[in-house]
mmCIF file of the C-alpha atoms, coordinates in Angstrom:
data_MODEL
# 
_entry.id   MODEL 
# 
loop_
_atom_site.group_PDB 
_atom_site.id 
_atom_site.type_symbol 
_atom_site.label_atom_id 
_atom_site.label_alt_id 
_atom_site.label_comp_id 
_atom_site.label_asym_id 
_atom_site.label_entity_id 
_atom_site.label_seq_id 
_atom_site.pdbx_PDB_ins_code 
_atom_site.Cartn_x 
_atom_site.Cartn_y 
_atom_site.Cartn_z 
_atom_site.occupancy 
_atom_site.B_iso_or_equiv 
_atom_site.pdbx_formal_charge 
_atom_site.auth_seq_id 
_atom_site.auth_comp_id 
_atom_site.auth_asym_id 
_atom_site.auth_atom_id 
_atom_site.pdbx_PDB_model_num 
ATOM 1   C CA . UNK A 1 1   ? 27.360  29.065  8.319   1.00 0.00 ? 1   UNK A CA 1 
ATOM 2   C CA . UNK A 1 2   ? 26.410  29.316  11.612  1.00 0.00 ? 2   UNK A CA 1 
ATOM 3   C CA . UNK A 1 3   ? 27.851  27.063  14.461  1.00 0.00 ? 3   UNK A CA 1 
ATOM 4   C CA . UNK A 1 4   ? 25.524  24.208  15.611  1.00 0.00 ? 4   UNK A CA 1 
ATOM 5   C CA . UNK A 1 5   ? 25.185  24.434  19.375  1.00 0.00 ? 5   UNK A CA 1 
ATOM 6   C CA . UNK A 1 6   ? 22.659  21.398  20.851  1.00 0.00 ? 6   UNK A CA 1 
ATOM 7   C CA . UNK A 1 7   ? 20.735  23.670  23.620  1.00 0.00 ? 7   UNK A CA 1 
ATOM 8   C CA . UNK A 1 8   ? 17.641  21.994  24.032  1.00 0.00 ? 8   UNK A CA 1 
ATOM 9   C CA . UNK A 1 9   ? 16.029  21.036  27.028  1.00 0.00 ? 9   UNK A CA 1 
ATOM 10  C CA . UNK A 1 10  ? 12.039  21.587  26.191  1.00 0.00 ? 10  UNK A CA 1 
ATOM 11  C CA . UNK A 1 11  ? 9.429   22.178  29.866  1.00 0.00 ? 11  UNK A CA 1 
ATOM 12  C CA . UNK A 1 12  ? 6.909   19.809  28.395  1.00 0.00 ? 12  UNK A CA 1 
ATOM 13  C CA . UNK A 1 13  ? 6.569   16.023  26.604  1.00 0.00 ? 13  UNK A CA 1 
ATOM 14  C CA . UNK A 1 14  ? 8.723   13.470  27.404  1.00 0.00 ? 14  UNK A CA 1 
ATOM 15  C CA . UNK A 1 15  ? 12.312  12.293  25.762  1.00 0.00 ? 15  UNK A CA 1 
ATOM 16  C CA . UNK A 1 16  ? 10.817  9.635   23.640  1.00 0.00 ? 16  UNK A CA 1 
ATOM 17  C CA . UNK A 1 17  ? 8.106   12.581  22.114  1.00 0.00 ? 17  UNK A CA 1 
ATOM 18  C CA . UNK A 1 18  ? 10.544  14.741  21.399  1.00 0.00 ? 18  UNK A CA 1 
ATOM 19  C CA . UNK A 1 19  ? 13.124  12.179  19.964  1.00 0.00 ? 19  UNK A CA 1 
ATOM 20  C CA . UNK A 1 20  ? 9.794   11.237  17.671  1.00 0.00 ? 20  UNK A CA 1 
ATOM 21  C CA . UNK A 1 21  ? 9.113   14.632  16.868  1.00 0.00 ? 21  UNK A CA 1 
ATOM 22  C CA . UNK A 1 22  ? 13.181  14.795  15.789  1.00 0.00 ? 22  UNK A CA 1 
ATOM 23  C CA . UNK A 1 23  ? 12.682  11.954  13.186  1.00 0.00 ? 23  UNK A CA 1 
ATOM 24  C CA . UNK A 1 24  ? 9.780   12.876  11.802  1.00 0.00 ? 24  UNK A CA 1 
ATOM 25  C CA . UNK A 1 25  ? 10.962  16.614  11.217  1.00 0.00 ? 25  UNK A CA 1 
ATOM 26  C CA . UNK A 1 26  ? 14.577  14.603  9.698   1.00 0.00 ? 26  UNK A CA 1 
ATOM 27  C CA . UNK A 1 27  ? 11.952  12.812  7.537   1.00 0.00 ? 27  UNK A CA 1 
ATOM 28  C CA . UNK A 1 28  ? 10.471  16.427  6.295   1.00 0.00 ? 28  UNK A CA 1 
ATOM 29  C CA . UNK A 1 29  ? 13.566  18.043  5.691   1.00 0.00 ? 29  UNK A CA 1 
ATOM 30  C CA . UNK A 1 30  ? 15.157  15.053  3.837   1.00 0.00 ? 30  UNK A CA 1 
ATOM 31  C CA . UNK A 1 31  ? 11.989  15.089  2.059   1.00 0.00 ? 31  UNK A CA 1 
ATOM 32  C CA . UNK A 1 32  ? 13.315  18.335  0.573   1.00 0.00 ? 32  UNK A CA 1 
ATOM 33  C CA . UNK A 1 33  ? 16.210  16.611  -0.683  1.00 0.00 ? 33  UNK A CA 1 
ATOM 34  C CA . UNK A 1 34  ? 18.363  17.928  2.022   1.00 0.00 ? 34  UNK A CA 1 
ATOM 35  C CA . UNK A 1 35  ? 21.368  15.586  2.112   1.00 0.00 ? 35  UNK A CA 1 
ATOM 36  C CA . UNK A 1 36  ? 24.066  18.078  4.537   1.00 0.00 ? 36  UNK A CA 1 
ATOM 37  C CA . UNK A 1 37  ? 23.122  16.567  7.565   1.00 0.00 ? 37  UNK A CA 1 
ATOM 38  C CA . UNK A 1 38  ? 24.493  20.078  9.416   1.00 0.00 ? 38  UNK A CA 1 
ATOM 39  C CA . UNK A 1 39  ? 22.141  22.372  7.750   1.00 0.00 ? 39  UNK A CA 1 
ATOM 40  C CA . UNK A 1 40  ? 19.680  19.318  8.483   1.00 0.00 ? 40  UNK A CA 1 
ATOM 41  C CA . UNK A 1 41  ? 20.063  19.638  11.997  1.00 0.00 ? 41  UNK A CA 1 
ATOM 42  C CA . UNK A 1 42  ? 20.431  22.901  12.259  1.00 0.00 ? 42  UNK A CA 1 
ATOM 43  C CA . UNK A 1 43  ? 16.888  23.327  10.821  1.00 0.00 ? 43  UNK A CA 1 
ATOM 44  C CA . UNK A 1 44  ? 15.775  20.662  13.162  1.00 0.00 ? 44  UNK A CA 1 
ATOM 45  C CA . UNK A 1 45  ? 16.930  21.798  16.151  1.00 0.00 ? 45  UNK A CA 1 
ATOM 46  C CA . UNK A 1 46  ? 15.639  25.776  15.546  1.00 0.00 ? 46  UNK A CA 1 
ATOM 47  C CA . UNK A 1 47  ? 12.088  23.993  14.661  1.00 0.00 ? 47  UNK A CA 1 
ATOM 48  C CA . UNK A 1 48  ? 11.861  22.117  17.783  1.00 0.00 ? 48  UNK A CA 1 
ATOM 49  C CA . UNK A 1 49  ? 13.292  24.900  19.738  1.00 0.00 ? 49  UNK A CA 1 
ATOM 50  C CA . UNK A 1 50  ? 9.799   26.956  18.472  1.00 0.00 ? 50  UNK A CA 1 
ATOM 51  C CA . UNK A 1 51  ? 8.260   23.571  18.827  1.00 0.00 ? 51  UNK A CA 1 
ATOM 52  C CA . UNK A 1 52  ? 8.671   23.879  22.420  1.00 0.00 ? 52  UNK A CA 1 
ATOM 53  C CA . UNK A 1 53  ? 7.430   27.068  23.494  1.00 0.00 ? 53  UNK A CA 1 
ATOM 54  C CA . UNK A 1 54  ? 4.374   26.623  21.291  1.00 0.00 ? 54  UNK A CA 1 
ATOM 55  C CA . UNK A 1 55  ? 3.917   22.998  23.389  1.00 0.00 ? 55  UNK A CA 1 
ATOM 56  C CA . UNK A 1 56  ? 4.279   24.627  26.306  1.00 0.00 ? 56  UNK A CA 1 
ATOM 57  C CA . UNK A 1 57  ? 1.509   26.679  25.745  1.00 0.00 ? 57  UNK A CA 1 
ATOM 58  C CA . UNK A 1 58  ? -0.540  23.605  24.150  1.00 0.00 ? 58  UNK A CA 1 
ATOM 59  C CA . UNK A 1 59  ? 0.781   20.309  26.078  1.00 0.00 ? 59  UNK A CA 1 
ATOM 60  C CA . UNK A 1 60  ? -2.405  18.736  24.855  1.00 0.00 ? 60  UNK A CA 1 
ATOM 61  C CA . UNK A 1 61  ? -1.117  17.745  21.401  1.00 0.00 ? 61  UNK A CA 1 
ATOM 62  C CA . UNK A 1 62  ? 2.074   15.859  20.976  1.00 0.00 ? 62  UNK A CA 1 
ATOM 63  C CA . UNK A 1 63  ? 5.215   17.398  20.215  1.00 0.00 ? 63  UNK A CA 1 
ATOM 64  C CA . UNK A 1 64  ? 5.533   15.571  16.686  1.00 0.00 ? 64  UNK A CA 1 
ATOM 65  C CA . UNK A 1 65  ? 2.597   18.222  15.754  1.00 0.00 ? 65  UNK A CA 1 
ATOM 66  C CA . UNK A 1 66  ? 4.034   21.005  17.181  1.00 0.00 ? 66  UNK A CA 1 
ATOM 67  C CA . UNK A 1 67  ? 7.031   20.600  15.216  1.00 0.00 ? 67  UNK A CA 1 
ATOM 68  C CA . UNK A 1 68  ? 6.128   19.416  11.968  1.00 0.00 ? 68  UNK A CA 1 
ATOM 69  C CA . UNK A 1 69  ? 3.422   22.467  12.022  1.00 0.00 ? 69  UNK A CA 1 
ATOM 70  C CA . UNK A 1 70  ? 6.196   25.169  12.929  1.00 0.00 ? 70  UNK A CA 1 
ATOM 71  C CA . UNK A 1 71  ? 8.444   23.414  10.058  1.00 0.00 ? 71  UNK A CA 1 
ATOM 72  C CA . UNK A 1 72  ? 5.276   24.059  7.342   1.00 0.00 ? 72  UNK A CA 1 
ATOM 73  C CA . UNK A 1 73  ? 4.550   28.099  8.855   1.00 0.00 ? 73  UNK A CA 1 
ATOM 74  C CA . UNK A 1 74  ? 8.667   28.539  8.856   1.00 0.00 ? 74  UNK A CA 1 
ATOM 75  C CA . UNK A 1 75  ? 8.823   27.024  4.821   1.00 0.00 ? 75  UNK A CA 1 
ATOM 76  C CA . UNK A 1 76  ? 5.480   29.317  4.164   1.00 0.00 ? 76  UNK A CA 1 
ATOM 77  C CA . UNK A 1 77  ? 7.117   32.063  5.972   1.00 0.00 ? 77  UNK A CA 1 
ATOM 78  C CA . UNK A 1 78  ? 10.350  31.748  3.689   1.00 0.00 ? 78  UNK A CA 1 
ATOM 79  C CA . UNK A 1 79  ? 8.581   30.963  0.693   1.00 0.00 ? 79  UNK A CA 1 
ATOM 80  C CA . UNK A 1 80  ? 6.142   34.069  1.270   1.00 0.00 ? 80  UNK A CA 1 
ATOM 81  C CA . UNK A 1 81  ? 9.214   36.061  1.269   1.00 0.00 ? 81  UNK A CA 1 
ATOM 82  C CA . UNK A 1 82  ? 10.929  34.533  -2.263  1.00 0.00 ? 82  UNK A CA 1 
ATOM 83  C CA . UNK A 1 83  ? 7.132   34.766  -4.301  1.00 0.00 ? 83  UNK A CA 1 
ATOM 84  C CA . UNK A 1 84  ? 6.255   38.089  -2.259  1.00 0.00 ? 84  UNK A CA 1 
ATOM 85  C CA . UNK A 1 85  ? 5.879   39.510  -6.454  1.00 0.00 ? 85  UNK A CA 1 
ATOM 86  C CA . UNK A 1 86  ? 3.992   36.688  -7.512  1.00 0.00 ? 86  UNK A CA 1 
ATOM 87  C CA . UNK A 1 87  ? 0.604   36.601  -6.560  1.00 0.00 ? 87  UNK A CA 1 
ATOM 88  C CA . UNK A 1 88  ? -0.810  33.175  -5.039  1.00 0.00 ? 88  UNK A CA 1 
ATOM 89  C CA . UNK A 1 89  ? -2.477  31.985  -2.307  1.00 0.00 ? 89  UNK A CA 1 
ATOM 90  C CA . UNK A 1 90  ? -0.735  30.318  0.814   1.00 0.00 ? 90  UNK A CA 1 
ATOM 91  C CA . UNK A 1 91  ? -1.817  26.870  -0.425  1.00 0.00 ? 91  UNK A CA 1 
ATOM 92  C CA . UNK A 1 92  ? -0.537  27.246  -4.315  1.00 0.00 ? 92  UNK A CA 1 
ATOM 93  C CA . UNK A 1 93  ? 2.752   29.105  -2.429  1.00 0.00 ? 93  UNK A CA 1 
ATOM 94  C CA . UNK A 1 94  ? 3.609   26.045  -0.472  1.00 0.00 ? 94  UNK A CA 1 
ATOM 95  C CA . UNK A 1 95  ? 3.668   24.336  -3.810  1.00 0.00 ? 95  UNK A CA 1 
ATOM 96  C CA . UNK A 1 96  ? 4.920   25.882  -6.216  1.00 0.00 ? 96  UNK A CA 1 
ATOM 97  C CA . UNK A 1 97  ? 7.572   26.729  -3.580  1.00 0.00 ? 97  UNK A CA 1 
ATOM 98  C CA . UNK A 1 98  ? 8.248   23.304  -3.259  1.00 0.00 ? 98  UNK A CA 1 
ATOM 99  C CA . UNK A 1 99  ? 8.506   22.818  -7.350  1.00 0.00 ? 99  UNK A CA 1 
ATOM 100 C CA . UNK A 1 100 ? 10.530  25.987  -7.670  1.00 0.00 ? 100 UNK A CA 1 
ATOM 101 C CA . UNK A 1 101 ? 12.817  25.031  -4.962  1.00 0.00 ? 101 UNK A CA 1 
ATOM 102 C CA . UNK A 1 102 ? 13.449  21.628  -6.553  1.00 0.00 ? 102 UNK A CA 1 
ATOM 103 C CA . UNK A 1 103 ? 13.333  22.546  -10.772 1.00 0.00 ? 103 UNK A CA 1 
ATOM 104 C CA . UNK A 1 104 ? 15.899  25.629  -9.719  1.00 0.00 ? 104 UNK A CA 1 
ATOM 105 C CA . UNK A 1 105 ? 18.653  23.005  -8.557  1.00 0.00 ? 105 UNK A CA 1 
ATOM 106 C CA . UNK A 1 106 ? 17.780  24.397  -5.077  1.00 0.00 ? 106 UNK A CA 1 
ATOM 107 C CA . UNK A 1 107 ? 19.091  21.244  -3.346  1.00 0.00 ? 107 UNK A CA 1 
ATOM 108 C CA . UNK A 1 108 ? 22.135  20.678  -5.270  1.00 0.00 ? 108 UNK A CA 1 
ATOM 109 C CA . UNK A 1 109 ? 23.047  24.310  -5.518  1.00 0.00 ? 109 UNK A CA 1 
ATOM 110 C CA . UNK A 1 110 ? 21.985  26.600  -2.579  1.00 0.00 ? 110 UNK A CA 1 
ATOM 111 C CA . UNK A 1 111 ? 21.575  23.857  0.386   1.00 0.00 ? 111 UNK A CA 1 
ATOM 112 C CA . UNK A 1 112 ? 23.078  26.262  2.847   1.00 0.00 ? 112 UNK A CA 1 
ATOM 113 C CA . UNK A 1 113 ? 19.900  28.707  2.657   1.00 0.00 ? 113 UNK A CA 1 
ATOM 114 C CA . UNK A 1 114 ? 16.549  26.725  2.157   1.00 0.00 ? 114 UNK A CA 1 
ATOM 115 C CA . UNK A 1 115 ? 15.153  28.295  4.976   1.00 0.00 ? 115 UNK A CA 1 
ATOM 116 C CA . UNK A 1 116 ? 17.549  30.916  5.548   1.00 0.00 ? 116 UNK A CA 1 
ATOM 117 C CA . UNK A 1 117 ? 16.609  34.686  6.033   1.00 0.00 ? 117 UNK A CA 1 
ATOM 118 C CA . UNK A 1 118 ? 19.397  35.308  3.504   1.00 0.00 ? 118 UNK A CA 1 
ATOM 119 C CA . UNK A 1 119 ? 18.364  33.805  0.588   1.00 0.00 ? 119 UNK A CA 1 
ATOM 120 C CA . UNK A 1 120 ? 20.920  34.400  -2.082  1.00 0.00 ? 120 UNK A CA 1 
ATOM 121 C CA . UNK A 1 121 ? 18.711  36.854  -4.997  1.00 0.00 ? 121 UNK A CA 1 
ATOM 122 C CA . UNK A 1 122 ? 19.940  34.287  -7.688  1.00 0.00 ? 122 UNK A CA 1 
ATOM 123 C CA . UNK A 1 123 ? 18.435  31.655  -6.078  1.00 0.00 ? 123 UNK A CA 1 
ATOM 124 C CA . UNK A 1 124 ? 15.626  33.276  -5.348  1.00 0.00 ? 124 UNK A CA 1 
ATOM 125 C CA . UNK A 1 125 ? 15.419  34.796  -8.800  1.00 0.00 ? 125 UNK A CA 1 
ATOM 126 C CA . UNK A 1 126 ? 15.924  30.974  -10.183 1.00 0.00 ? 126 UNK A CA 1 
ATOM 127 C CA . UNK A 1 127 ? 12.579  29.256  -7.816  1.00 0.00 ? 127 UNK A CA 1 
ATOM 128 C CA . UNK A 1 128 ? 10.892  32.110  -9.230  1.00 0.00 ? 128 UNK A CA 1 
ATOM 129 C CA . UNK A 1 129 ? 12.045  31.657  -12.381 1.00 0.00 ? 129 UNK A CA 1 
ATOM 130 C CA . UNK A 1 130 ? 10.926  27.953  -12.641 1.00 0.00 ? 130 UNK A CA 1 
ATOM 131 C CA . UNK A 1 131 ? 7.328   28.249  -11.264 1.00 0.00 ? 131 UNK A CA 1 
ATOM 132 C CA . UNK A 1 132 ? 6.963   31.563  -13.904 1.00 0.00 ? 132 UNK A CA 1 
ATOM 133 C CA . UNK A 1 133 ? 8.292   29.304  -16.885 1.00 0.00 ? 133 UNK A CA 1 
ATOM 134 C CA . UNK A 1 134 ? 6.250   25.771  -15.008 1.00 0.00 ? 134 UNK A CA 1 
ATOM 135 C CA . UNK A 1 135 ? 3.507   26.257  -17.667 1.00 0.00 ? 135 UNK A CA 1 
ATOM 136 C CA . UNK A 1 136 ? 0.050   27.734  -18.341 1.00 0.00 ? 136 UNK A CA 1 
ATOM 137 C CA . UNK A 1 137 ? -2.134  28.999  -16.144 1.00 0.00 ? 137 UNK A CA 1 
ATOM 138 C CA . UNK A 1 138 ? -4.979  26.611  -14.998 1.00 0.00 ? 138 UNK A CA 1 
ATOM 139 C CA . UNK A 1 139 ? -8.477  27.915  -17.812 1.00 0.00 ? 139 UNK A CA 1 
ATOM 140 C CA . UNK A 1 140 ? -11.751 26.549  -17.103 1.00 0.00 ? 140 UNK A CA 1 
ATOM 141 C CA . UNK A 1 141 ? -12.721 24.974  -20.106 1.00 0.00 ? 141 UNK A CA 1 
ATOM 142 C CA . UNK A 1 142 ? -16.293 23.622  -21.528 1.00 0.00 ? 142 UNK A CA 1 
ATOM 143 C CA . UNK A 1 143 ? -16.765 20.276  -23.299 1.00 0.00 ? 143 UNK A CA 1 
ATOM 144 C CA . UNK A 1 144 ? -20.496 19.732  -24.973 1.00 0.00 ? 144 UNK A CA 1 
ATOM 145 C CA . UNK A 1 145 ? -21.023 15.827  -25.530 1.00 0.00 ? 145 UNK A CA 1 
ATOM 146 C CA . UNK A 1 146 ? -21.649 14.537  -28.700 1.00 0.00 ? 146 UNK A CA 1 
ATOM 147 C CA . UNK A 1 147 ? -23.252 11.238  -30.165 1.00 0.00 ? 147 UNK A CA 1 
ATOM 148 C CA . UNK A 1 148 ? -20.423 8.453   -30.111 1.00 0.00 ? 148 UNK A CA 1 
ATOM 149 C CA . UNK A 1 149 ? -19.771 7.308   -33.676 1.00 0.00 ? 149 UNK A CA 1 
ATOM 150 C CA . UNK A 1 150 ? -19.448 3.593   -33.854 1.00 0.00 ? 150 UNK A CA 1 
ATOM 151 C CA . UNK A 1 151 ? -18.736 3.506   -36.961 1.00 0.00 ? 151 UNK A CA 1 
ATOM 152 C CA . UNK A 1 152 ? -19.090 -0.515  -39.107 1.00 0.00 ? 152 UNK A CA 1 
ATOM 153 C CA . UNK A 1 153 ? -20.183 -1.785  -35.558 1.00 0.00 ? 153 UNK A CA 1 
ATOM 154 C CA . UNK A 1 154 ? -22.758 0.755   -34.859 1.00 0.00 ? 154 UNK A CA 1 
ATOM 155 C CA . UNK A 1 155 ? -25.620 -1.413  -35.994 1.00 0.00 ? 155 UNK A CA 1 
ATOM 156 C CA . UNK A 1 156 ? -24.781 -4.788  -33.477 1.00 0.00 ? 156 UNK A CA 1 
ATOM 157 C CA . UNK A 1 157 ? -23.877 -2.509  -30.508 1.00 0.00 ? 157 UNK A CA 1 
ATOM 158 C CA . UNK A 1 158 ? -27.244 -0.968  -30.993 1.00 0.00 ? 158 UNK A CA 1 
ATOM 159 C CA . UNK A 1 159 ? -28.962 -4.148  -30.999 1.00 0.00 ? 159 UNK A CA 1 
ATOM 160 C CA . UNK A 1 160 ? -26.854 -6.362  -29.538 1.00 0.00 ? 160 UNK A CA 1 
ATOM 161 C CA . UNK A 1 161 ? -26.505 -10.057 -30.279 1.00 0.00 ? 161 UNK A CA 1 
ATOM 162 C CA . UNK A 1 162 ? -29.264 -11.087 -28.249 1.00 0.00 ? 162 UNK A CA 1 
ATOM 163 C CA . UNK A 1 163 ? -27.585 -12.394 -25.280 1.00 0.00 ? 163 UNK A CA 1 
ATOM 164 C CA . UNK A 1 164 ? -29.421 -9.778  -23.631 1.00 0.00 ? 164 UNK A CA 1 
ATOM 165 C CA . UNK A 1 165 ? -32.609 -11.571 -23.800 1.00 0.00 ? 165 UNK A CA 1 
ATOM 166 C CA . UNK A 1 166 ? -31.146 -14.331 -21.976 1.00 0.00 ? 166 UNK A CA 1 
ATOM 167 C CA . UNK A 1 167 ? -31.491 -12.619 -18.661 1.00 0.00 ? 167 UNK A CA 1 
ATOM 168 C CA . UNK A 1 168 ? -34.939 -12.357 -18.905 1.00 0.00 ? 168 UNK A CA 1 
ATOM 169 C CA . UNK A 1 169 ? -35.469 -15.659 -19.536 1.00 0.00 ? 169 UNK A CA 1 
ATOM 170 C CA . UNK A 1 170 ? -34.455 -17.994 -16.356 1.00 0.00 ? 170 UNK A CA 1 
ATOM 171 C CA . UNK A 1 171 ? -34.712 -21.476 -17.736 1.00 0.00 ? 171 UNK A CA 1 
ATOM 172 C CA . UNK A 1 172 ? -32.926 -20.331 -21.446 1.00 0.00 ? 172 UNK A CA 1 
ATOM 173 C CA . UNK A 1 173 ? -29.961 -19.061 -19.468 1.00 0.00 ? 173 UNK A CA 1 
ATOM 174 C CA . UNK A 1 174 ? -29.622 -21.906 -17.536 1.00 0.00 ? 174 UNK A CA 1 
ATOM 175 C CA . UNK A 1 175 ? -29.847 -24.245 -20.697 1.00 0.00 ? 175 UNK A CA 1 
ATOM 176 C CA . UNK A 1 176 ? -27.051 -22.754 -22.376 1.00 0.00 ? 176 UNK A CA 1 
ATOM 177 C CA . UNK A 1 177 ? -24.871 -23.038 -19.004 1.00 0.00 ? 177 UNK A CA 1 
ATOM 178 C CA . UNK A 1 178 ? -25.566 -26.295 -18.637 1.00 0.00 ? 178 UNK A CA 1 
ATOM 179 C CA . UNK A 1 179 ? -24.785 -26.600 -22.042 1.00 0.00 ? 179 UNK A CA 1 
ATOM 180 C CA . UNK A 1 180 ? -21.174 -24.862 -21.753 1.00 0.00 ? 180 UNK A CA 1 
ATOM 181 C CA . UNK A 1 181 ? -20.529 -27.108 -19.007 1.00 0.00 ? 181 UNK A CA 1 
ATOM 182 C CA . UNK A 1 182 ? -21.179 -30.184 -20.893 1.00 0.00 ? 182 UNK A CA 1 
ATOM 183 C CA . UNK A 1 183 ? -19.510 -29.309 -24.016 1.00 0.00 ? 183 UNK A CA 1 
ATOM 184 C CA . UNK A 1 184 ? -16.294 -28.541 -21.335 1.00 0.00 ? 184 UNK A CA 1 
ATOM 185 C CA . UNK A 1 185 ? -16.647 -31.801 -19.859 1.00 0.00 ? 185 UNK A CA 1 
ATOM 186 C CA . UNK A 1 186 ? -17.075 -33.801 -23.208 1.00 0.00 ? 186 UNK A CA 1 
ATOM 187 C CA . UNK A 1 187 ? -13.833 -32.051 -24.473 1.00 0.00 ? 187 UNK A CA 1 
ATOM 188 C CA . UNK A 1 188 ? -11.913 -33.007 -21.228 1.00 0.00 ? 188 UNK A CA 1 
ATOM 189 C CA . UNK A 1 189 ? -13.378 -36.403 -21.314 1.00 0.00 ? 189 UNK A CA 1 
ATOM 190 C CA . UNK A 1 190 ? -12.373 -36.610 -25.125 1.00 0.00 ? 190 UNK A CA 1 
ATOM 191 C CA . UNK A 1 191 ? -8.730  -35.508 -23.955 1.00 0.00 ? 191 UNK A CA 1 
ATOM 192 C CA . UNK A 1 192 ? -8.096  -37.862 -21.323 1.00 0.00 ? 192 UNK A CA 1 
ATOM 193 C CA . UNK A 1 193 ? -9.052  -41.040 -22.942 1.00 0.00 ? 193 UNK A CA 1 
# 
């Protein structure tokens, strides 16, 4: 393991930007199950490092974006490197990176290299591993519908009970309401006495 040295001093943003962009990029990494704080900041500090030239080039968009998008092309980078025999797009590398990473014991076993240039081959061999054994491929598959079978009840759901017809009629619906209402008042009447 390296030693942490805190050289930072970015050209552009302001303290309070850059102390953002810090906690949100914590938040990523500990998303990734990454409980050693060292390796935590370590990661943190080389992202925001390369989050500050790229700002400096583009002061227009706040440093949180900067960083978080050099943490995502630094865990593509890496991943790109473990899967480079699997074929997959950037999107389905990012992840099934992720799952491998977490279903190989990544963060429990290897914390000291998620993102390192060195990864270890039996890690590597293990993320790759776990997305190969993750299951079956994704197979576009056809479904032709068929007539529902109702079954004993086929006969009333085809023609109802009637209270269908009630919509039609205005002055029937509002009969039986006012009927419901009175039978509900009758019985509470009935129940208080």
């Amino acid at each position: 393991m390296e030693a942490v040295t805190i050289d930072f001093a970015p050209a552009t943003g302001t303290e309070a930007e850059w102390n953002e962009a810090y906690a949100r990029l914590a938040d990523y990494f500990r998303s990734y199950r990454l409980h050693n704080r060292i390796r935590r900041t370590q990661l943190i500090l080389t992202t925001l490092r390369l989050a500050s030239v790229t700002h400096a080039k583009d002061p227009a968009r706040p440093p949180t974006e900067h960083a978080i998008a050099q943490a995502r092309r630094m865990m593509r980078d890496w991943l790109a490197e473990v899967y480079e025999d699997i074929p997959m797009t950037g999107t389905q590398i990012e992840a099934a990176g992720r799952l491998g990473f977490f279903l190989s014991g990544g963060p429990d076993r290897w914390p000291h290299f998620f993102l390192d240039k060195n990864t270890p081959p039996d890690m590597a061999e293990a993320m790759r591993h776990a997305v190969r054994e993750s299951g079956p491929g994704l197979q576009v598959s056809k479904m032709t519908p068929r007539a529902i079978d109702l079954g004993l009840i086929s006969e009333v759901a085809e023609e109802g009970l009637g209270l269908d017809r009630l919509g039609r009629h205005p002055l029937v619906r509002y009969s039986v309401l006012a009927l419901l209402i009175g039978v509900v008042l009758g019985y509470l009447y009935k129940l208080l006495q």
